[in-house]
Structures are given as structure tokens and as C-alpha cells.
C-alpha positions in Angstrom: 0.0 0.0 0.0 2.9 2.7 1.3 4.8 1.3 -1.9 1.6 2.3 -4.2 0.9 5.5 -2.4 5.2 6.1 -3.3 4.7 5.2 -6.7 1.8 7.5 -7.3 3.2 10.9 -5.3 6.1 10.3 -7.7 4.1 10.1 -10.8 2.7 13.5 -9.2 5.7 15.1 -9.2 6.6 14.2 -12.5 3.8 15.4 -14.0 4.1 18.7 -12.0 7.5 19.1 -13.3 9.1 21.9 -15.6 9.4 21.1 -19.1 12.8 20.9 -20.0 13.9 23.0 -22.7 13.9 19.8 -25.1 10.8 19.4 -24.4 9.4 23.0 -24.7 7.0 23.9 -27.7 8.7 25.4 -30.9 7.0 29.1 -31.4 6.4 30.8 -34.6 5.2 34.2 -34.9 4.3 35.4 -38.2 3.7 39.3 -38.5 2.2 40.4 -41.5 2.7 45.0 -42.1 -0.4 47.2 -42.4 -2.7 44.9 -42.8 -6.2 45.5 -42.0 -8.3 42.8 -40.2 -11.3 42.7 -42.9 -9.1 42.6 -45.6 -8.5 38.8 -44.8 -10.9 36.2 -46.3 -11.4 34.2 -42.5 -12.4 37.6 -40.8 -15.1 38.5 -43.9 -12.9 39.8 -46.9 -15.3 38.9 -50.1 -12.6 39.1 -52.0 -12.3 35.2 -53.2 -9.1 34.0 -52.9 -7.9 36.8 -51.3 -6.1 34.7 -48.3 -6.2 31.2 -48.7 -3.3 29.9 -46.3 -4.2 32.6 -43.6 -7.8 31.1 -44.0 -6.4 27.7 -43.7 -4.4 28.5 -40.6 -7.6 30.0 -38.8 -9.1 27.3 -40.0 -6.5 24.5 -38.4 -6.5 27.2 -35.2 -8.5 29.5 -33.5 -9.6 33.0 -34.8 -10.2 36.1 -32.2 -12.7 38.6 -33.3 -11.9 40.3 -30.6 -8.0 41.0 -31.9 -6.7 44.7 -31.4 -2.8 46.1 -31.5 -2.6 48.8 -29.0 -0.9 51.2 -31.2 -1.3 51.3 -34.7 1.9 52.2 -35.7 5.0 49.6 -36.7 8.0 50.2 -34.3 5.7 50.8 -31.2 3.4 48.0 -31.6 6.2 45.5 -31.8 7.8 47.1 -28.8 4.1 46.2 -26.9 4.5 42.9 -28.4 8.1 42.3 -27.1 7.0 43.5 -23.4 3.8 43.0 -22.6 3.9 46.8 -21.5 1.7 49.9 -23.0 4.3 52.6 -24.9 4.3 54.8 -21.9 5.6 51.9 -19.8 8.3 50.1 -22.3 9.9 53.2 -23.6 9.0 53.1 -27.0 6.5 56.0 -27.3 7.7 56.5 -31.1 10.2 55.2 -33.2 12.3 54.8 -30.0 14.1 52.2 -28.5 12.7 49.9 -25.5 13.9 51.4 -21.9 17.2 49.4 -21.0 15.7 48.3 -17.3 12.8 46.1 -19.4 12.5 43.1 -20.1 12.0 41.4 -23.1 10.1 38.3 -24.9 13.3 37.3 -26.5 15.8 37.5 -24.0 13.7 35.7 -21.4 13.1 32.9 -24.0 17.0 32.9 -24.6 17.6 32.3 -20.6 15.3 29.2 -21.3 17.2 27.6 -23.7 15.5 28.7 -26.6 17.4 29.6 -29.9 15.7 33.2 -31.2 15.4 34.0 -34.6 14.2 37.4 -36.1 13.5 37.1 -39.9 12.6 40.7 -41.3 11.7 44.1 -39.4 14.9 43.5 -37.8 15.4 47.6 -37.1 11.8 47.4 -35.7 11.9 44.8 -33.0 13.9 45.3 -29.9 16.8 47.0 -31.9 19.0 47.6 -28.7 18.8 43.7 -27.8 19.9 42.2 -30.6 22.1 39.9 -28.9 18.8 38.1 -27.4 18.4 36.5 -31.2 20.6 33.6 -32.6 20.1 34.6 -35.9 18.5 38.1 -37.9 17.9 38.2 -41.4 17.3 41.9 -42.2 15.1 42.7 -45.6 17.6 43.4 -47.8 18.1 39.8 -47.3 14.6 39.3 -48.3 13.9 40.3 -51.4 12.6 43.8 -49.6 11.0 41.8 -46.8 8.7 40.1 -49.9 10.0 37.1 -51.3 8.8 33.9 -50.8 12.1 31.8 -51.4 14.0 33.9 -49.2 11.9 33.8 -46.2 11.6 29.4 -46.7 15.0 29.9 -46.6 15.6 31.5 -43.9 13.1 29.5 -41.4 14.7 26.6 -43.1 18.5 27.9 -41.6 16.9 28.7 -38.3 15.1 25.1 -38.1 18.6 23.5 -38.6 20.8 25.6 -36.7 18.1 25.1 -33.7 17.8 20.9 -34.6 22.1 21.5 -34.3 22.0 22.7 -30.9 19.2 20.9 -29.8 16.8 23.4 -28.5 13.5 24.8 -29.0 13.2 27.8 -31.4 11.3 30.9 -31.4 11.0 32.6 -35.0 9.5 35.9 -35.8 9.1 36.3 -39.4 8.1 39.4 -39.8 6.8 40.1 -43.7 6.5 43.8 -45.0 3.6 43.0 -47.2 1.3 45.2 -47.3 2.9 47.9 -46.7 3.8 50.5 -48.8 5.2 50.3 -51.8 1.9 48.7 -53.0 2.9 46.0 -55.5 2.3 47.5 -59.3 2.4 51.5 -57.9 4.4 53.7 -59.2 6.6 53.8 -55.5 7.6 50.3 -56.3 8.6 50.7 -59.9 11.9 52.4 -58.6 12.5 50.2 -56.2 11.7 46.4 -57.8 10.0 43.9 -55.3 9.5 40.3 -56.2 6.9 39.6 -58.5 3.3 38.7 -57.4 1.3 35.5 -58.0 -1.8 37.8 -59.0 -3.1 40.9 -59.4 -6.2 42.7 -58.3 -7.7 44.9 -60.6 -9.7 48.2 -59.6 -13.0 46.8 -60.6 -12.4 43.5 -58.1 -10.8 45.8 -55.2 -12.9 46.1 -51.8 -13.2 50.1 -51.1 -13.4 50.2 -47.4 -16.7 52.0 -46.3 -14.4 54.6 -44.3 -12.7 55.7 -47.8 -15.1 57.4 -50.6 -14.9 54.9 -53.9 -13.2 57.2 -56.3 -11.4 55.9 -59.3 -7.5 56.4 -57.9 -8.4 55.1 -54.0 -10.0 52.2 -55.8 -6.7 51.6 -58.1 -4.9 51.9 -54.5 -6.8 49.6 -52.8 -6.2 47.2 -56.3 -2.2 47.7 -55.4 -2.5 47.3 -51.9 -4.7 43.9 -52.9 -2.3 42.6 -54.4 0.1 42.9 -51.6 -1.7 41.3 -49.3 -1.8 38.1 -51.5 1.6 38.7 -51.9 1.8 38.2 -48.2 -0.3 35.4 -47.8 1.7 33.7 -50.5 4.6 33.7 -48.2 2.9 33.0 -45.2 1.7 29.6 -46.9 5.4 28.9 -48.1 6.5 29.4 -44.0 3.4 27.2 -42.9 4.6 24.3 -45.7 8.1 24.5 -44.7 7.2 23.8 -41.4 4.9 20.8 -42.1 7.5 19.5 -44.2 9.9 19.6 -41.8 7.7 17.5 -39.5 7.1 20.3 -36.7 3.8 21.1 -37.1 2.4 18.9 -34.5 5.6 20.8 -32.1 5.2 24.5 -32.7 2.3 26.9 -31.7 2.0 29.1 -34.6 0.6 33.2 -34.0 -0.2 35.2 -36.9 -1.4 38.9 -36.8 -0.9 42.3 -38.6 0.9 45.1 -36.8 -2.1 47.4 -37.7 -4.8 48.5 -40.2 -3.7 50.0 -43.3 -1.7 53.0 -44.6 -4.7 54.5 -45.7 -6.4 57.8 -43.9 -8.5 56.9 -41.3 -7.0 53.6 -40.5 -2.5 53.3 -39.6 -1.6 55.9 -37.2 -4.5 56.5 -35.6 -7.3 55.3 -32.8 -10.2 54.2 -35.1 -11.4 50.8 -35.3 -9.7 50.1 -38.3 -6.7 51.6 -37.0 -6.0 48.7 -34.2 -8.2 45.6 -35.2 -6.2 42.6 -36.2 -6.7 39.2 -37.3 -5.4 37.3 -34.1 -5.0 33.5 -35.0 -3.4 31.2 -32.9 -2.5 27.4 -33.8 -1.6 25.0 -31.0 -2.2 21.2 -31.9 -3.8 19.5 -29.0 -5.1 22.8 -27.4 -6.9 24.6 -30.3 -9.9 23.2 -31.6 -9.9 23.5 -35.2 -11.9 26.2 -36.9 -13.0 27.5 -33.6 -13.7 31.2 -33.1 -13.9 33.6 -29.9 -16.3 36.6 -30.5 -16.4 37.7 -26.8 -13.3 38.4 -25.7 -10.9 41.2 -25.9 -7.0 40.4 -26.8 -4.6 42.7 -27.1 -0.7 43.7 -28.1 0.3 43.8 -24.6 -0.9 40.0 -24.6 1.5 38.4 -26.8 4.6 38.0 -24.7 3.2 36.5 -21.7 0.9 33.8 -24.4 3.8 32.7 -25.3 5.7 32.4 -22.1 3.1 30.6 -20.9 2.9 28.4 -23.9 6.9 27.6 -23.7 5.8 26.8 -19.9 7.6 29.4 -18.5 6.3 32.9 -16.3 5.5 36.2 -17.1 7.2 38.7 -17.4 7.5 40.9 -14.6 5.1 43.8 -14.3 3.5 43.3 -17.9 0.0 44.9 -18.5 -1.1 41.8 -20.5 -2.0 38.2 -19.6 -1.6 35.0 -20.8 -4.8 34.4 -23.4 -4.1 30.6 -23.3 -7.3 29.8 -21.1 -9.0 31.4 -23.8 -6.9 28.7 -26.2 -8.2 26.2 -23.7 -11.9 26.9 -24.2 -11.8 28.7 -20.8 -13.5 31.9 -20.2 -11.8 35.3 -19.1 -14.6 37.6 -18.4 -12.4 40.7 -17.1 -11.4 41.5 -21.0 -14.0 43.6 -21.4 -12.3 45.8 -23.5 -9.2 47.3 -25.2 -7.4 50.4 -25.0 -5.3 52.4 -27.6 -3.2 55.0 -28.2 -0.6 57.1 -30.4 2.1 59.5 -29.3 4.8 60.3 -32.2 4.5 59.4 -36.0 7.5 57.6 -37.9 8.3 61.7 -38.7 8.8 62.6 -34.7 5.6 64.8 -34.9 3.9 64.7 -31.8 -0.2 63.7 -32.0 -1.4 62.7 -28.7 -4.8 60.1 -28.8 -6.0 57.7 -26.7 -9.0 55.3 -26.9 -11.4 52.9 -25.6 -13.6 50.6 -26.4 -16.2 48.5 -24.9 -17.9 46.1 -27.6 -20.5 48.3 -28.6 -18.8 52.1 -28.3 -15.5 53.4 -29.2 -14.1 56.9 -27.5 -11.1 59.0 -29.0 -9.6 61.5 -26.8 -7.0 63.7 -29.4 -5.1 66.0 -27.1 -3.4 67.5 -29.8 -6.5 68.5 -31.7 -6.8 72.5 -31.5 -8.2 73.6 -34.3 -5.1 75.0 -36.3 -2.8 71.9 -35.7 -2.6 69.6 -39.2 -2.4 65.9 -38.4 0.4 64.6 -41.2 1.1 61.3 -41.7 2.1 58.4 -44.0 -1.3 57.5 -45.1 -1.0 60.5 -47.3 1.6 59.8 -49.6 -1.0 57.9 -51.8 -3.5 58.1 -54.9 -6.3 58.0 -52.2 -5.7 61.1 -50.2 -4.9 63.4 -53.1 -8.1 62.3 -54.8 -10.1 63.2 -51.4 -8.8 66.2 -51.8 -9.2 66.8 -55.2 -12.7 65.7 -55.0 -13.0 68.1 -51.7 -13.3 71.0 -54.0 -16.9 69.9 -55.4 -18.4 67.5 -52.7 -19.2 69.1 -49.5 -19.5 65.5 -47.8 -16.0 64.4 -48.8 -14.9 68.1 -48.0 -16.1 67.1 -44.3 -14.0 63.9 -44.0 -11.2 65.7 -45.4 -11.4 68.3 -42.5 -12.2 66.1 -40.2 -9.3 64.0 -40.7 -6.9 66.8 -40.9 -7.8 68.8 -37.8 -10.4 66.6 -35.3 -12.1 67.5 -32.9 -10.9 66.9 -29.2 -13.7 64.0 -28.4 -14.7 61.4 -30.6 -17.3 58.5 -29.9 -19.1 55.7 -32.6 -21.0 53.0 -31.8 -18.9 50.2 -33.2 -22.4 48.0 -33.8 -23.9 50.4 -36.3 -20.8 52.8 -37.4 -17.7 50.4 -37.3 -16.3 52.6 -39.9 -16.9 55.5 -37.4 -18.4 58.3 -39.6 -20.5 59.6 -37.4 -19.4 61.3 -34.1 -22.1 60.7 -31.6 -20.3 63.5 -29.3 -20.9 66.0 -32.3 -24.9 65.0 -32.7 -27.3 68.1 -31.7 -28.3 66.1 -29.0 -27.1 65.2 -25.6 -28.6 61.3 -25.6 -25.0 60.0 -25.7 -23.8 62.5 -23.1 -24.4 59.9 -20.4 -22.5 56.8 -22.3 -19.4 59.4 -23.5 -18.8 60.4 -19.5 -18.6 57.0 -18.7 -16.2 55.8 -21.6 -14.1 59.1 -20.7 -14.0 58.2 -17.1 -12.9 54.4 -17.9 -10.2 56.1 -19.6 -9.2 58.0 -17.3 -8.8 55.2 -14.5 -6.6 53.2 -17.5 -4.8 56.2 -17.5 -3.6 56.6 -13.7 -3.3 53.0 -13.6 -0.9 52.8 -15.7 0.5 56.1 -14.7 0.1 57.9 -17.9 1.7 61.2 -19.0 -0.7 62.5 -20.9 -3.5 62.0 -18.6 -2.8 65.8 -17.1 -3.4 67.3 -20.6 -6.4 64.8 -20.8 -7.8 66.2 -16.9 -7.8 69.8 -18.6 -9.4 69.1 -21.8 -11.9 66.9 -21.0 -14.7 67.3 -18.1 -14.9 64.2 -16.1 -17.3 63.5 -13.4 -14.9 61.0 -10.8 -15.7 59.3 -7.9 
């Protein structure tokens, strides 16, 4: 009996045990550049074809609905990512470099045993740590960050040199599709990028509702198409590699965007479009297949402790995300209730304070640097679509409004995400004061988001907003 009650506490303790770094999952994350959410066939692009492999992988995986960046602009967000901290917390407010006293994803992974590998973006992600990856593959290596040989053969070098030293690997493969150039634009026809497998045309192009369907946006949104099955392309190629090499079954596989697209009224900014992502997670034997979570709220800050905790190994210290794996598990998380955004300093150093919440239903912008006569500049202008909104300004008064809107804001934005997920309509602007009651309390929940996680901007925000506090 004493010898069975032995054998058993032992078999307890074995179970309970560590996994050793041998033993530890493989992780790939695959980043795709300005890609917006909806512009993906799992997560309602009608585009046929648009996607297929990311379609396959939600469909092997489980999709979030619920998937939001923080930040929607490319250094920053992958900063978040790397941390599990909000901007104002990891340093990286801009185009800035991760405070030296923080922790990182890849460095903590390295401790573990794992070999790091950072395939494109390489200026972009933890740039003063490089020495916490094994191997980086920058995109001039890449055929611009766009070719699908290159990147296979990259994973393929990292998969070997890991296999060599016996350990578990961590790749990023960060692809720069879409982001400008657009494949086919004049931008890219001085600077040659791999060819593409097809081509959109104008007439089969998706005009987001947020855009007005003139004929240049539409031959933009043909270009920047066409780069996002460029993309997918390679995301396939990676996913095959990795089959092929028989570590499917051994890898948990996260694919997102970084953030909408370079388009006005999505990148650099706090609209829906802006920070909405499609979030899909693969994990053989903890997924189910096809699956899909419509209630809950992830976010950027969530990445690095998912996968510490799907390496088996803890947090971070002080990180403002969590671990989404009980979500993975089937498990319900009923405190993510929401998300919360922001943007501090464009990829130009100009200085456009926003913040935002949302709740599910409503969506509040706070612009601090909105003041009437400030211009809001960014890269989303340097297309067709922008100069036709304004060309087109000069004879359509409703175009003339999103133009002006867009360039100069107001201080206070709020749309109910439900009916307006484009967010034309700015329910603190209506005549009347029925949303009054819902915009105090979405200003107020940001407002406790911003002492908690001891904000700087949230003095300008007390003097330019009127809250009501406890």
C-alpha cells in the first residue's frame, strides 16, 4: 500500500514538473505590415481567394474577433509585443528604442534555452537587444521583406541551426507586405520587389466604407490587394516549410498584422480600423480547429506573456497583458472587457497625442493634440487615395467634411462600433445630448486606464476633458 501510495506521489511530481527546454513547444510568430483585419478572407474579406493559407491557418487554429494592437503604428506595436507593456511603460513611445531596465520576450526565452530567430523588421523589433536572437535576417536579405524563397530559406536555416544545438526555437518572421510600396504602384517601380502570383484589378478591389470609392483610392486599394496576397503567398510557403519539416504537431503558430492600413482613417490612428487585427493562434492538441472567440478582448500587450506561458515558463515581470491561453483552452476570461489604444509620435517625430477605448458596442477618442489649427500629417497621405479626397473636396461638401475632419479633429470622438464600425459619425458631435451619459462613462474608464498605468498625458487629458470622478 505505502509502496503504491510512493509510486503515485512520484508520478505526481513528475507530472508537475518543468518542461525541459527539449521538451518545450517550438514558437512561430508570423507578423504580416499594415494589414487590415477585414481585408482577410477568414475575418469576412469577399474578395475570393484573397487569403487562402491565412484562411487555412484560422481554420486548423482558433480566430479572435476580438484582436486589437494597442498602437497602430509599426515600431511601437512590436515594442508592446516584445513586453507585454503599453508605450508609456516600455519606452517606445515613437520610433524609440525599449527602456534598457525592461524586459524582453526574446531575452527571457533565450535564458530558457530557446534559440531566437528574427527574420525581417529587424530595425523594428527590440533593436538595442539584438544579442537576445541567434540569428536576424534583415530585408535586404529578403527580397525587400517580400519574397517567398527567401523567407523558406531563412526559417529553413533557423530550423537547422536550432535541430544542431538541440533546442527549442522561437522565429519571428516578420513580412512587410502590405505595406507600402503597394505591388504594381508607381513607388515600387523604382524600387523592384518580387513579383506577385496575382493581381487585383480596380473593378475586383474592396473600397473600405471609411474611404469614398473614387477611381485612384479604388486603383490603391487594387495595389495594396495585391500585396496582401503577396503576403499570404509567403505565409503559406513558412506554414509548408514547417509541415515538411515535421514540426507542425511541435510548434504553436501566432499570426497577426501590426495594424490597419496606410490608408487615412486607419495606420496611425485610434479608429477601429486603426488597431483591429486578425489574431490567430494554432496549438495542436489545445486549439480546436476552426474555432472562433467573438467575446473576448486580446490585445498587443498579450503576446509575450501567451507565449511564455505556452513555452511553460512565467510572465514577465510587471506586464500589463495576460496570458490568453485559457482562452486557447476553451476557458472563459470575463475581465477582458475591453481594449485600449493609443498614439504619441509618428515615424516623422511629430507629436499627436490620442488615446481610446472601447467597450464592444462604443468606441471613445480622446485627441489632445487637436486644437483647431494643428494639421495631423502622416504616412497615409503619400498615396492616390488622399490626393483624390482632396481633389474631389473641391466639389463635394460631404468628402470636404471627412477631409477636414481628418486633418484637424475634434478633441472628443465617440461611434457606436455595432452600427458605425467605420466610425463616420461622431455621436459627441450630434445636436443632441442622448449620448452624453455613455461618453462620461467611456471618458471616465479612460481615465482610470490612465492613472493606472501612470500615464503622462493623462494631465493634458484632466484639462481638456470634463470628467465626473468618484
Amino acid at each position: 500500500m505505502k509502496l503504491g501510495c510512493l509510486r503515485a506521489f512520484a508520478l505526481l511530481l513528475l507530472l508537475a514538473a518543468p518542461a525541459t527546454a527539449a521538451e518545450r513547444m517550438n514558437l512561430l510568430f508570423i507578423t504580416v505590415d499594415d494589414m487590415n483585419c477585414d481585408s482577410v478572407g477568414a475575418f469576412g474579406c469577399e474578395l475570393e481567394g484573397i487569403t487562402p493559407n491565412i484562411d487555412r491557418l484560422a481554420s486548423e487554429g482558433m480566430a479572435f474577433d476580438r484582436g486589437f494592437v494597442n498602437i497602430a503604428i509599426c515600431q511601437p506595436t512590436r515594442a508592446v509585443w516584445m513586453t507585454g507593456r503599453y508605450p508609456h511603460r516600455n519606452g517606445a513611445l515613437g520610433f524609440d528604442p525599449i527602456n534598457a531596465d525592461v524586459p524582453t520576450l526574446p531575452e527571457a526565452l533565450q535564458e530558457a534555452g530557446y534559440y531566437n530567430a528574427l527574420i525581417g523588421k529587424t530595425n523594428h523589433v527590440v533593436p538595442t537587444r539584438a544579442d537576445s536572437f541567434d540569428l536576424k535576417v534583415n530585408q535586404r536579405d529578403l527580397g525587400h521583406g517580400r519574397s517567398e524563397s527567401h523567407y523558406v530559406e531563412a526559417v529553413q536555416r533557423a530550423m537547422a541551426e536550432a535541430k544542431e544545438a538541440s533546442k527549442p526555437w522561437f522565429i519571428m518572421a516578420n513580412l512587410h507586405d502590405p505595406h507600402r510600396p503597394f505591388a504594381g504602384s508607381k513607388q515600387e517601380k523604382y524600387r523592384p520587389r518580387p513579383a506577385v502570383t496575382r493581381t487585383i484589378t480596380p473593378q475586383q478591389a474592396e473600397v473600405p466604407a471609411f474611404l469614398p470609392d473614387l477611381p485612384p483610392v479604388r486603383r490603391e486599394m487594387a495595389e495594396y490587394f495585391t500585396s496582401v496576397h503577396r503576403a499570404d503567398d509567403i505565409v503559406g510557403a513558412i506554414l509548408d516549410e514547417l509541415k515538411q519539416a515535421g514540426l507542425a504537431d511541435r510548434t504553436v503558430v501566432l499570426f497577426m498584422s501590426d495594424h490597419g492600413m496606410p490608408l487615412p482613417f486607419a495606420k496611425t490612428n485610434c479608429y477601429y480600423h486603426s488597431n483591429h487585427t486578425p489574431w490567430i493562434v494554432r496549438w495542436p492538441g489545445v486549439t480546436t480547429p476552426g474555432s472562433r472567440d467573438a467575446e473576448h478582448f486580446v490585445s498587443g500587450v498579450d503576446v509575450a506573456p501567451t507565449l511564455l506561458a505556452a513555452a511553460g515558463l512565467e510572465n514577465l515581470p510587471d506586464t500589463d497583458g495576460s496570458s490568453i491561453v485559457p482562452l486557447l483552452e476553451g476557458r472563459q476570461q470575463p475581465e477582458r472587457n475591453g481594449v485600449f489604444t493609443m498614439i504619441n509620435t509618428t515615424s516623422g517625430k511629430n507629436a499627436y497625442t490620442m488615446r481610446g477605448v472601447q467597450d464592444g458596442q462604443y468606441l471613445y477618442i480622446w485627441n489632445g493634440w487637436a486644437d483647431g489649427h494643428t494639421r495631423f500629417r502622416n504616412e497615409s497621405q503619400s498615396g492616390r487615395s488622399m490626393r483624390a479626397m482632396v481633389a474631389a473636396a473641391k466639389n463635394n461638401p460631404d468628402i470636404a467634411a471627412r477631409v477636414q475632419h481628418f486633418l484637424y479633429r475634434t478633441t472628443e470622438e465617440m461611434y457606436d462600433l455595432e452600427n458605425d464600425p467605420d466610425c463616420l459619425v461622431n455621436l459627441i458631435a450630434e445636436p443632441n445630448d442622448q449620448y452624453t451619459p455613455r461618453a462620461t462613462a467611456m471618458s471616465k474608464r479612460l481615465w482610470h486606464w490612465m492613472r493606472d498605468t501612470n500615464d503622462p498625458a493623462r494631465e493634458q487629458f484632466e484639462q481638456q476633458v470634463e470628467l465626473a470622478l468618484d
